[in-house]
DOVOMI-883096 format. One record per residue (C-alpha): residue in one letter; chain; x, y, z. Coordinates in steps of 0.25 Angstrom, whole numbers, plus 5000, padded with zeros to 4 digits. Layout:
N
[rec A A [X Y Z]] ...
This chain:
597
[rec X A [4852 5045 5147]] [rec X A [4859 5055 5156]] [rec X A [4871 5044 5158]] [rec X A [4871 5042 5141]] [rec X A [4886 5046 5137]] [rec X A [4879 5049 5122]] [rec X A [4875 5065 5122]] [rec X A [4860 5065 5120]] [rec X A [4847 5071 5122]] [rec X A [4833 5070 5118]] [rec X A [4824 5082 5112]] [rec X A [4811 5085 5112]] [rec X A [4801 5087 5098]] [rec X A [4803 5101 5101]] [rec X A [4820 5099 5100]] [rec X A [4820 5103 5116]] [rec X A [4832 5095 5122]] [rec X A [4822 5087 5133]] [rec X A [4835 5078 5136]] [rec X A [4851 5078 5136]] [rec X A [4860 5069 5142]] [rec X A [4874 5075 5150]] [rec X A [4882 5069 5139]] [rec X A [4875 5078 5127]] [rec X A [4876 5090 5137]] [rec X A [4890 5086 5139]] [rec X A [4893 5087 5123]] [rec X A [4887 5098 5120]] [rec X A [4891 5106 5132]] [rec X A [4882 5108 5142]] [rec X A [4884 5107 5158]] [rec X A [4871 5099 5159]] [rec X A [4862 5091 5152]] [rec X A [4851 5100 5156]] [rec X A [4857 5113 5149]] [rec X A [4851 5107 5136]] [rec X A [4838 5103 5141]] [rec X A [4824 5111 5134]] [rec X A [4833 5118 5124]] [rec X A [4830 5116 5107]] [rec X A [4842 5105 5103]] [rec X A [4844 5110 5090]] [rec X A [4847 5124 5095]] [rec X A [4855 5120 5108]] [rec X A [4865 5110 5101]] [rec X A [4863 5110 5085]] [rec X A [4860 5125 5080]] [rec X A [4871 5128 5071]] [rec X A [4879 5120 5061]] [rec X A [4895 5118 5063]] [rec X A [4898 5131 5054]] [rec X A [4890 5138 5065]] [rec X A [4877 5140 5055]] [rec X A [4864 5139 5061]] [rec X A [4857 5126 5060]] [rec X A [4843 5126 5060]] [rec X A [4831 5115 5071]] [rec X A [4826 5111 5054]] [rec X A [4838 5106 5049]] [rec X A [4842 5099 5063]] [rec X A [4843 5084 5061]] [rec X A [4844 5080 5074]] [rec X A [4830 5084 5078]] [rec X A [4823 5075 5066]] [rec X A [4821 5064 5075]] [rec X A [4808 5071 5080]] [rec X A [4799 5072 5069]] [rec X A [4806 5061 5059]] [rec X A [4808 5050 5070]] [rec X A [4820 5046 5066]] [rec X A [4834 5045 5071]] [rec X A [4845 5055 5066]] [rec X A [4859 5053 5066]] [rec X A [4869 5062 5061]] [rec X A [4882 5071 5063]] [rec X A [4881 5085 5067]] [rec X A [4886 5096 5077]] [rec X A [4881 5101 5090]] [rec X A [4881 5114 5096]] [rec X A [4889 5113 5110]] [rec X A [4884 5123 5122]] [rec X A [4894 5131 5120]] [rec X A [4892 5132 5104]] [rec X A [4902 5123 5099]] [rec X A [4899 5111 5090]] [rec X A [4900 5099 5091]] [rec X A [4902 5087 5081]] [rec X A [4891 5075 5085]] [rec X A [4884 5063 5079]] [rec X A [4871 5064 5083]] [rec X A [4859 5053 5084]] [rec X A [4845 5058 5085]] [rec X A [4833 5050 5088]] [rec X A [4817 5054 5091]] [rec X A [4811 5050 5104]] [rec X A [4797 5052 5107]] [rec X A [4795 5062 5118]] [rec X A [4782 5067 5127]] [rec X A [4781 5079 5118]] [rec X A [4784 5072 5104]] [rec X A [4797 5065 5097]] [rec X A [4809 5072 5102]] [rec X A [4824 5066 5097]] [rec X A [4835 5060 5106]] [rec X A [4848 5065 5100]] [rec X A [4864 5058 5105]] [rec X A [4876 5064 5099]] [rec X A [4891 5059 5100]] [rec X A [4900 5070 5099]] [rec X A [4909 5066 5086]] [rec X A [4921 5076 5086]] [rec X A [4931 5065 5087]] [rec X A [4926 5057 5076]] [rec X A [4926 5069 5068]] [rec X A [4941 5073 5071]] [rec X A [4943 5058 5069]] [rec X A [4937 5059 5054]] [rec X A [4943 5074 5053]] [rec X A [4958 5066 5055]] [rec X A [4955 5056 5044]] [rec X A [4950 5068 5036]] [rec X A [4963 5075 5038]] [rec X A [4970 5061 5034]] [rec X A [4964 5060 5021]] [rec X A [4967 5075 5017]] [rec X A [4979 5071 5020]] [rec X A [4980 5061 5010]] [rec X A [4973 5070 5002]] [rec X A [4983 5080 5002]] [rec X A [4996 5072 4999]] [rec X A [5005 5078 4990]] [rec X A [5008 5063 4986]] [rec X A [4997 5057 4975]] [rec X A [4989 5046 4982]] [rec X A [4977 5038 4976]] [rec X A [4969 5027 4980]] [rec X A [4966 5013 4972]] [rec X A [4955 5006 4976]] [rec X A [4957 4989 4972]] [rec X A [4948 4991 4960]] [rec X A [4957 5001 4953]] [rec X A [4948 5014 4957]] [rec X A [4952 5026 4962]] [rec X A [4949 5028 4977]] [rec X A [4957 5040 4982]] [rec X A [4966 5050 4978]] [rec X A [4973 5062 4983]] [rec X A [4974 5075 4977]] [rec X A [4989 5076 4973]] [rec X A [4985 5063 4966]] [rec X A [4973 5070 4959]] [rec X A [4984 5083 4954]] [rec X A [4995 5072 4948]] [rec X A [4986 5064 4939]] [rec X A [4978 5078 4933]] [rec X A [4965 5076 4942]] [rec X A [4958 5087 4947]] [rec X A [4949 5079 4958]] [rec X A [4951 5064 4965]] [rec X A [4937 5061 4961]] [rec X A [4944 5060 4944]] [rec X A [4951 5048 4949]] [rec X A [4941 5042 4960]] [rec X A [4935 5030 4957]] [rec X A [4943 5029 4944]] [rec X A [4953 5018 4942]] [rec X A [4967 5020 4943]] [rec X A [4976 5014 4934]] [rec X A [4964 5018 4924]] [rec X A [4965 5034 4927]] [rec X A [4981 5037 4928]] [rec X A [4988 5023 4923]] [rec X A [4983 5019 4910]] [rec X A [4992 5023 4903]] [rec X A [5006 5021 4901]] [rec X A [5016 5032 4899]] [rec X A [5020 5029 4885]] [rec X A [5003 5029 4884]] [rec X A [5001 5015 4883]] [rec X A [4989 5008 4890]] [rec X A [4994 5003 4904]] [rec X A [4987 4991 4907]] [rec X A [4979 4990 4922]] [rec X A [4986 4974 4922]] [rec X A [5000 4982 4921]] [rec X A [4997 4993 4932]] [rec X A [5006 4991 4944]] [rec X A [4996 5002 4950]] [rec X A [4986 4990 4949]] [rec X A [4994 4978 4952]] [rec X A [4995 4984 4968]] [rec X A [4979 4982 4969]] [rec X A [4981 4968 4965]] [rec X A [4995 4964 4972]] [rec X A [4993 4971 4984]] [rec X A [5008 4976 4982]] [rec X A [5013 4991 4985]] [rec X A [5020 4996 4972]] [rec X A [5029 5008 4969]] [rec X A [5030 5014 4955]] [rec X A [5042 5025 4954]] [rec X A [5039 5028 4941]] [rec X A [5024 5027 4933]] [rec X A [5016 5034 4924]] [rec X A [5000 5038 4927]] [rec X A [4990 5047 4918]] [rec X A [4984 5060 4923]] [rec X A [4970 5064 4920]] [rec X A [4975 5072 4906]] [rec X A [4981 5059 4901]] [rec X A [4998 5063 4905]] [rec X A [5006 5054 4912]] [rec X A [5014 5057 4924]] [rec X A [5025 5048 4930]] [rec X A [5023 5044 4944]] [rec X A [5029 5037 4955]] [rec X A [5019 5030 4963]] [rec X A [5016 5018 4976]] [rec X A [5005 5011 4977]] [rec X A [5001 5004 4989]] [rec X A [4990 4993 4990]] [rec X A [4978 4995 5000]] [rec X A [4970 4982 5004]] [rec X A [4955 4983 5002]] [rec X A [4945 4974 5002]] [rec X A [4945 4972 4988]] [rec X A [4959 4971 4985]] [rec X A [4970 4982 4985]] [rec X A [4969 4996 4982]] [rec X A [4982 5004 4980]] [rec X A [4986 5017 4987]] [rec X A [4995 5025 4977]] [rec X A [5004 5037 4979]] [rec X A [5011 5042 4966]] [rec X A [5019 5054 4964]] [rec X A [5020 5062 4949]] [rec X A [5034 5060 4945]] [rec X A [5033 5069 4934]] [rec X A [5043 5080 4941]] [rec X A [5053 5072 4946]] [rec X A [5055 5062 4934]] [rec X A [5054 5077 4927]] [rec X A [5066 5080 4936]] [rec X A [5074 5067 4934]] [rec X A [5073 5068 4919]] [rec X A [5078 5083 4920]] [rec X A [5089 5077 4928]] [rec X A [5092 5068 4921]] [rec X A [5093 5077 4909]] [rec X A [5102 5086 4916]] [rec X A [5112 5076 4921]] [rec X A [5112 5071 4904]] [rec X A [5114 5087 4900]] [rec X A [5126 5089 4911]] [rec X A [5132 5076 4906]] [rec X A [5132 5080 4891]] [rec X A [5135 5094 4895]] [rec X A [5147 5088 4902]] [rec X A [5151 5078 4890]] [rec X A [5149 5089 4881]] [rec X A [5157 5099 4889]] [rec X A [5171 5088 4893]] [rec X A [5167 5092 4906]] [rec X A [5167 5078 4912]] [rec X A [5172 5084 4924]] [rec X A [5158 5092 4925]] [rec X A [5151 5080 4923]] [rec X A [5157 5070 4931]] [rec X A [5155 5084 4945]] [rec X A [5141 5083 4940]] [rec X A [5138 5067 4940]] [rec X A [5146 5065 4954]] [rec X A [5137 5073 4961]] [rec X A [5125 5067 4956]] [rec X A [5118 5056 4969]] [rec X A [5115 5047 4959]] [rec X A [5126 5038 4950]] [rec X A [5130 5043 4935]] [rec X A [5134 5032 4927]] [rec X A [5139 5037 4914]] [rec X A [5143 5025 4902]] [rec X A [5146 5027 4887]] [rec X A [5141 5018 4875]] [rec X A [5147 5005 4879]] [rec X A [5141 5005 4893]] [rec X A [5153 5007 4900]] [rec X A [5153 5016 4913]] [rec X A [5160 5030 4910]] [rec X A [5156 5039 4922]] [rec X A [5150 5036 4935]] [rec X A [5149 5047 4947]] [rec X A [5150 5044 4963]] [rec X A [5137 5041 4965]] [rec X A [5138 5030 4956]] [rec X A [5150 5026 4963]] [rec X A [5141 5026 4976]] [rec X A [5131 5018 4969]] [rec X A [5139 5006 4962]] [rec X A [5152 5004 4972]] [rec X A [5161 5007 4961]] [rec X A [5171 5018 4961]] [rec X A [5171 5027 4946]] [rec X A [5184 5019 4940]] [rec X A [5177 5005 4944]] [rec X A [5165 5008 4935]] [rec X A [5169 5017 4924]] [rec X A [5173 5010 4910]] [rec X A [5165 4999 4916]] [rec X A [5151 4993 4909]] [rec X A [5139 4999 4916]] [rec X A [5133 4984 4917]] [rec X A [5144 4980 4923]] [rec X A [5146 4988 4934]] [rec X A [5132 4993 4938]] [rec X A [5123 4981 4933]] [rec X A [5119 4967 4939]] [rec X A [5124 4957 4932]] [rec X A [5109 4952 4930]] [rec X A [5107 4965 4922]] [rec X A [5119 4967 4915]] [rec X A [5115 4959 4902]] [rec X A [5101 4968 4901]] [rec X A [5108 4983 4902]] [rec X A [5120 4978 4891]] [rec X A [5108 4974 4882]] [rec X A [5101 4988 4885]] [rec X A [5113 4996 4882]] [rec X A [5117 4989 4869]] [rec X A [5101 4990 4864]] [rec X A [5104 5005 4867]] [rec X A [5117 5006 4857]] [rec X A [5109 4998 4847]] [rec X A [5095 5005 4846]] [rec X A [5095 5017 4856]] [rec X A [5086 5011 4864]] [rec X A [5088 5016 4878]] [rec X A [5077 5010 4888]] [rec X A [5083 5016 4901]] [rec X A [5088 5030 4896]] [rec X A [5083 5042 4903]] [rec X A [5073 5035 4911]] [rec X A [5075 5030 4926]] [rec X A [5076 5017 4931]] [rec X A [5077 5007 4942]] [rec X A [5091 4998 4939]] [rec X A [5096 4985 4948]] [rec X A [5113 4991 4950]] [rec X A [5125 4983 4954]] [rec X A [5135 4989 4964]] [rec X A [5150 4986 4962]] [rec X A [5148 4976 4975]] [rec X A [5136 4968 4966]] [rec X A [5127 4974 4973]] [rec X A [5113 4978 4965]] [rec X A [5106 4989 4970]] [rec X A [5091 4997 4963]] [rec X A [5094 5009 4956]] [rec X A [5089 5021 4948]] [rec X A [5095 5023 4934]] [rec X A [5093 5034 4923]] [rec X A [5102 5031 4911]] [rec X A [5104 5043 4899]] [rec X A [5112 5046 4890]] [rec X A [5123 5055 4891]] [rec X A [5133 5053 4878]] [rec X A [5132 5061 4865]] [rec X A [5127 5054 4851]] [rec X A [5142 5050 4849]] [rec X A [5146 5046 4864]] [rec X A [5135 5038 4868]] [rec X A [5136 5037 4884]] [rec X A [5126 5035 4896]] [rec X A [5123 5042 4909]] [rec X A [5115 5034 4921]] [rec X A [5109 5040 4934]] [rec X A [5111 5028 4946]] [rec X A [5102 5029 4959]] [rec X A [5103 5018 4970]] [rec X A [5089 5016 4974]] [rec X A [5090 5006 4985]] [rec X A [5085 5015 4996]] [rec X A [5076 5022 4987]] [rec X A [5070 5009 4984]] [rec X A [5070 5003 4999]] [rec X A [5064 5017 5003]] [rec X A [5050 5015 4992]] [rec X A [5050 5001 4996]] [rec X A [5049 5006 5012]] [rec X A [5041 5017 5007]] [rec X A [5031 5008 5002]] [rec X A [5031 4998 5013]] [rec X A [5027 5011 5022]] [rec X A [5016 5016 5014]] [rec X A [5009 5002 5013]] [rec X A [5011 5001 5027]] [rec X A [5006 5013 5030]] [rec X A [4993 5011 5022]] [rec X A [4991 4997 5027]] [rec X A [4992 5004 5042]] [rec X A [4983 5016 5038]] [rec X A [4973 5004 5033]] [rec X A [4974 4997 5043]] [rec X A [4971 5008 5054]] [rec X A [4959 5013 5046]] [rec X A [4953 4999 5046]] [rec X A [4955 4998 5061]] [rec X A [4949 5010 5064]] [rec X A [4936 5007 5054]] [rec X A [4933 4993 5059]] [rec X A [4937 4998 5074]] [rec X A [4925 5009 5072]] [rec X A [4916 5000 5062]] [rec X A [4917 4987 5074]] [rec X A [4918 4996 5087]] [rec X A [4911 5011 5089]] [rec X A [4901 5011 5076]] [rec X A [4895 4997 5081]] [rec X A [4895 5005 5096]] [rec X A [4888 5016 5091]] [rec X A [4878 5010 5082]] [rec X A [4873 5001 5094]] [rec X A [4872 5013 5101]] [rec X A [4863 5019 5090]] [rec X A [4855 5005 5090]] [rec X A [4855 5006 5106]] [rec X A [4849 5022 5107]] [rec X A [4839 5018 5096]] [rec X A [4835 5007 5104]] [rec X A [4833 5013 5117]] [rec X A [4825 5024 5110]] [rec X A [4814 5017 5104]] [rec X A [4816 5009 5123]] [rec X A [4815 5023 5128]] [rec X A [4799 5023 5133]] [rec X A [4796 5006 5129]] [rec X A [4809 5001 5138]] [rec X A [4817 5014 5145]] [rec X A [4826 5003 5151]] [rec X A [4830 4995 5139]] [rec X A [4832 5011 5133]] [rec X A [4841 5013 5143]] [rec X A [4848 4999 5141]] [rec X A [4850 5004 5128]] [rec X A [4857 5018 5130]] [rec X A [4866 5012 5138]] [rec X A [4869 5002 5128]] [rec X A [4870 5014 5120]] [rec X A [4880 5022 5128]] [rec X A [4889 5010 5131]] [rec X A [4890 5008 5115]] [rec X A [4893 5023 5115]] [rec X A [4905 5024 5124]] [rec X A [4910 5011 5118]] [rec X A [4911 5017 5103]] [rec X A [4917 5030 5109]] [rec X A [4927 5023 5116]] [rec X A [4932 5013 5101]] [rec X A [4931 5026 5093]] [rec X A [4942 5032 5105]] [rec X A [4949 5020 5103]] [rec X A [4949 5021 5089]] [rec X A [4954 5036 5089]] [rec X A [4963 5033 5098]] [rec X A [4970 5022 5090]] [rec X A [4970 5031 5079]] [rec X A [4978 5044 5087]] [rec X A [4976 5043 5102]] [rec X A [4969 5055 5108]] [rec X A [4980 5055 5119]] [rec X A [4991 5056 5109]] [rec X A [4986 5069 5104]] [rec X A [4980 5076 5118]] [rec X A [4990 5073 5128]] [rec X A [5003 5066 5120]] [rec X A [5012 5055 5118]] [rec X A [5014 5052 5132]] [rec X A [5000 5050 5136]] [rec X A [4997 5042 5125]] [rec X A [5006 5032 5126]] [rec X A [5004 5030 5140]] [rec X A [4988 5028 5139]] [rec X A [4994 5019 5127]] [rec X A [5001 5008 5133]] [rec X A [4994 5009 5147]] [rec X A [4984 4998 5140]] [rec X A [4998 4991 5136]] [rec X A [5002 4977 5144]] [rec X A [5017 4982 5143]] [rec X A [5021 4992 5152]] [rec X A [5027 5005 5146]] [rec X A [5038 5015 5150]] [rec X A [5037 5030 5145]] [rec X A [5049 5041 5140]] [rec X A [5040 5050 5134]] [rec X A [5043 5066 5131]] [rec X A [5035 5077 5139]] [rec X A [5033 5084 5127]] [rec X A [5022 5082 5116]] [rec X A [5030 5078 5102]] [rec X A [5022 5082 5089]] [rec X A [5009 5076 5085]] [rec X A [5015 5066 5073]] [rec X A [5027 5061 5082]] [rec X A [5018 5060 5094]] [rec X A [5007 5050 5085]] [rec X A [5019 5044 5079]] [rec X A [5027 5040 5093]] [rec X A [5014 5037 5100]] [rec X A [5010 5026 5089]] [rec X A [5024 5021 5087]] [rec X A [5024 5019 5103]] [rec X A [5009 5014 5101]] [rec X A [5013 5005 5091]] [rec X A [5030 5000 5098]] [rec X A [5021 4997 5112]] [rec X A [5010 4989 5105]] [rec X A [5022 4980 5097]] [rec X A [5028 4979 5113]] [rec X A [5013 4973 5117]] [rec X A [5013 4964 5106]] [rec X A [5027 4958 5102]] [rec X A [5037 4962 5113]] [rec X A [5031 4954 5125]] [rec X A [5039 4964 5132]] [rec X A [5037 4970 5149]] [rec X A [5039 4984 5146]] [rec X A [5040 4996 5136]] [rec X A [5046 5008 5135]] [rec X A [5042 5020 5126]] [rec X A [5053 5033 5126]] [rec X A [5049 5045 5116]] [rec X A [5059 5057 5117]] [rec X A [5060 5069 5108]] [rec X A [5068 5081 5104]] [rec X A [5069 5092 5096]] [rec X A [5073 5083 5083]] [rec X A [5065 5070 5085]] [rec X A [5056 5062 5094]] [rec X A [5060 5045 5098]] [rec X A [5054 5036 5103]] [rec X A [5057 5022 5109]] [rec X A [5047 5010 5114]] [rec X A [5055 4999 5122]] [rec X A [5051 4985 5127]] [rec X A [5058 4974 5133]] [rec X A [5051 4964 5125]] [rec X A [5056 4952 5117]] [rec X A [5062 4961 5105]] [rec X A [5065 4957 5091]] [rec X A [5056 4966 5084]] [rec X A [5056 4969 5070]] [rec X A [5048 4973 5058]] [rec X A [5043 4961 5052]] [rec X A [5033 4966 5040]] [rec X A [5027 4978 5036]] [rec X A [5016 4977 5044]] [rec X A [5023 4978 5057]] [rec X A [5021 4987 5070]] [rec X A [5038 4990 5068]] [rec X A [5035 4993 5054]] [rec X A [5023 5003 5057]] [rec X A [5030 5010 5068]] [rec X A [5044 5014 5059]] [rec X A [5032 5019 5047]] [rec X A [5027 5027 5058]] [rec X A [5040 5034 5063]] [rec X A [5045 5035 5049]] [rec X A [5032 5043 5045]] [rec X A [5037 5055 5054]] [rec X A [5052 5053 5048]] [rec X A [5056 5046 5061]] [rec X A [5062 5031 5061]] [rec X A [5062 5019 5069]] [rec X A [5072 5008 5075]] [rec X A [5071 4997 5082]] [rec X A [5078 4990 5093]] [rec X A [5073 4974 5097]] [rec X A [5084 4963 5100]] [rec X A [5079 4949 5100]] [rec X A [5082 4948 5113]] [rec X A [5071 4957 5118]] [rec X A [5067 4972 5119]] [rec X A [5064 4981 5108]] [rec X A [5066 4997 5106]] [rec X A [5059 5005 5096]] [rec X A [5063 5018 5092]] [rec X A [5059 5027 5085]] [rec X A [5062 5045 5080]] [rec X A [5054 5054 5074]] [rec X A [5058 5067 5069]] [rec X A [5050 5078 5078]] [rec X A [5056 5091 5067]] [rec X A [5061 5092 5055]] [rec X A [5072 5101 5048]] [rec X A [5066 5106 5036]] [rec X A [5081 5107 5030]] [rec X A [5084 5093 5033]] 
């Protein structure tokens, strides 16, 4: 047992250590084995408690095993020689001895896992303490998690009112006008049966006292095994709607302000500075005002529109018919379905063009002068970007996923399965200890090779999680102990300084994750990877001489991955790959930011 890498050693019925091993001297930090030998166990290596309390030789489980006969095994911490602690997992077992049942104790030194579980502890909190609301649908409906800025804007006091409880039940049944909203006609629900990500810019939900709030909110789908759950993240629209009405209001009292006054001239200063496009018409829907931002919008200069009908000018053909209608319902019964609310419009561009935008349409004339004011937005790139936006997050969540499988069937197939044999080896070659010494020994080193084989899959898990070279000794190391297990060789340009810890993770995975892209697609002779930094930004560049024509072809793509990657730290990603062979990616990342930019 001297040769055993596992710390153990055996006490008598008195809880005299009879026996250690160099591998338990070695952990708790003694010269030699023989330094524990004679002395009480429980007042050498487990008298106090991590808060520095004393622990008392009754309440000690690790010494049951002599008078129950039973194995022990548990978590705890050890008292080192020179008085610190140490975290351990600890199996205890009796043994019959000359003098009466002692107990053979081995212990792994967990302080790793522990950081390890402190990280994914530090993750969640995280989440936790988002100022963005996010809950948690499970496929049947119920509540599964939810953070606490999501708790604060539906009235809660505590996430366990909403656990368990069903969602569209608890804060969507209900319409704003107070109607009953069906569960058949929630789009909320509808993601756990398509499967299909969903962006709402505008819906109403109920807080715990029974008020509505509007919200803007995204829903993602998250595949489990009995269907699809929906990740949400909404945000209470209350102030900024509260803003654009009071806006909106603003604009109406400057434009009857200036009507009122003859001051056109004021009007008109006020409406050209404005980024979005003012369209005024009077009662027979023809164009009497537009400012330049409106000429930006529609390609038409001011003389080109005004005196022209609005449909005319600004709608598609296909939906000309439909706004005449509306506007003629208006005159005839007052009924305005688009006044004073925003809305999302299909517009035409003087070349034909049709393009989405935002609208809010009031009205601006007196009771004798009937006349119209509406507020134009192009929202292309707003459009594009929530689409984008979306696409990231999914992608995101199914990489997340995906990650966190790996790593649980990774630890369920490889280390737990090593170290429960380990556990059925030691019991073994216990009860073979005095019947068959040499089978028992057979068995401790089955034992000890099961050992060494989980710790080496659980480094190999950490290390695909953040390398532990990456952290002590930098980018360049890293890298280099990276690709010396590649079939391609690779050339280095690499700084002598250390970059900041989120740049350096993020340039090491985006190499990581170019080089493995090399391996698999390039079919190239060599790679070249060049990372410089300045005061302003870090770049990096990964080279092959392969058969080039890479592209992103789906979501789902390494390409795809590696620009969500860079684009988390503000940075951005091109790439270079001719059909006739080599490809160059390149990448930036901010390394400072100008809090007045």
């Amino acid at each position: 047992m001297d040769r055993v890498a596992q710390p153990l050693w055996v006490v008598d019925q008195a809880g005299l250590i009879r026996f250690a091993n160099p591998s338990a001297a070695a952990a708790l930090g003694y010269d030699h084995a023989s330094d524990l030998l004679g002395k009480p166990s429980h007042e050498t290596i487990h008298y106090k408690r991590p808060d520095g309390s004393a622990f008392p030789v009754d309440e000690c489980p690790m010494l049951l095993p002599r008078t129950i006969g039973q194995p022990v095994h548990a978590e705890d911490w050890f008292v080192r020689r020179d008085g610190s602690l140490v975290p351990v997992e600890y199996w205890s077992a009796p043994i019959d001895m000359p003098g009466g049942r002692g107990a053979v104790v081995s212990f792994t030194d967990i302080s790793e896992r522990r950081r390890i579980d402190s990280v994914l502890r530090e993750r969640d909190a995280i989440l936790s303490a988002l100022g963005q609301p996010v809950w948690v649908i499970r496929p049947e409906g119920t509540i599964s998690y939810v953070n606490l800025a999501a708790v604060t804007a539906l009235g809660f006091a505590e996430a366990a009112e909403l656990i368990g409880q069903n969602g569209h039940w608890l804060v969507h049944y209900k319409r704003r006008d107070g109607s009953p909203f069906p569960i058949e006609d929630c789009p909320l629900a509808r993601v756990r049966q398509t499967g299909e990500p969903l962006y709402l810019p505008e819906d109403w939900w109920v807080r715990k006292d029974g008020s509505m709030i509007p919200v803007a909110c995204t829903a993602m789908p998250i595949q489990a095994p009995r269907g699809y759950g929906v990740a949400v993240a909404f945000t209470d629209m209350t102030a900024r709607l509260a803003a654009e009405q009071a806006a909106r209001e603003r604009d109406v009292a400057r434009a009857r302000a200036a009507e009122l006054a003859a001051s056109e001239a004021r009007q008109r200063a006020i409406l050209e500075a404005a980024l979005d496009g003012v369209i005024s018409i009077d009662g027979q829907a023809r164009i009497t005002y537009v400012n330049s931002a409106a000429e930006r919008i529609f390609g038409y200069g001011s003389g080109e529109m005004t005196g022209r009908e609005a449909a005319e000018v600004i709608v598609p053909p296909s939906l000309r018919e439909e706004h005449r209608a509306g506007f003629a319902r208006y005159l005839a019964t007052g009924e305005g379905r688009i006044l004073d609310r925003r809305i999302e419009i299909t517009a035409m561009r003087a070349d034909g063009s049709e393009f989405p935008a935002e609208m809010a349409v009031t009205r601006t004339g007196s009771p004798d002068a009937l006349a119209f004011t509406g507020y134009v937005r192009d929202i292309t790139d707003r459009q594009h970007a929530e689409q984008e936006l979306m696409a990231s997050r999914a992608r995101l969540v199914t990489a997340f996923d995906a990650a966190r499988q790996r790593v649980t069937r990774d630890l369920h197939d490889g280390a737990q399965q090593r170290f429960v044999s380990t556990v059925i080896s030691l019991q073994l070659a216990q009860q073979k200890w005095e019947s068959d010494p040499a089978r028992a020994k057979e068995l401790l080193d089955l034992a000890v090779g099961d050992v060494k084989g989980g710790i080496d899959e659980l480094r190999e898990i950490a290390a695909g999680i953040h390398p532990a070279l990456l952290t002590q000794r930098g980018l360049a190391v890293a890298l280099e102990a990276m690709t010396a297990r590649l079939p391609v060789p690779v050339e280095f340009q690499l700084p002598g300084h250390r970059l900041p810890g989120p740049v350096e993770a993020s340039v090491y995975f985006f190499c990581t994750e170019a080089l493995t892209n090399v391996v698999k697609h390039a079919r190239a002779s060599f790679a070249q990877v060049a990372v410089a930094a300045d005061d302003d930004r870090c770049t990096v560049e990964v080279r092959d001489d392969g058969i080039g024509g890479a592209q992103a072809r789906s979501d789902a793509s390494g390409l795809v991955g590696l620009h969500d990657r860079i684009g988390a730290l503000g940075g951005g990603m091109d790439i270079t790959s001719p059909p006739d062979g080599g490809t160059v990616l390149r990448a930036w990342v901010p390394l400072s930011r100008d809090p007045a930019a």
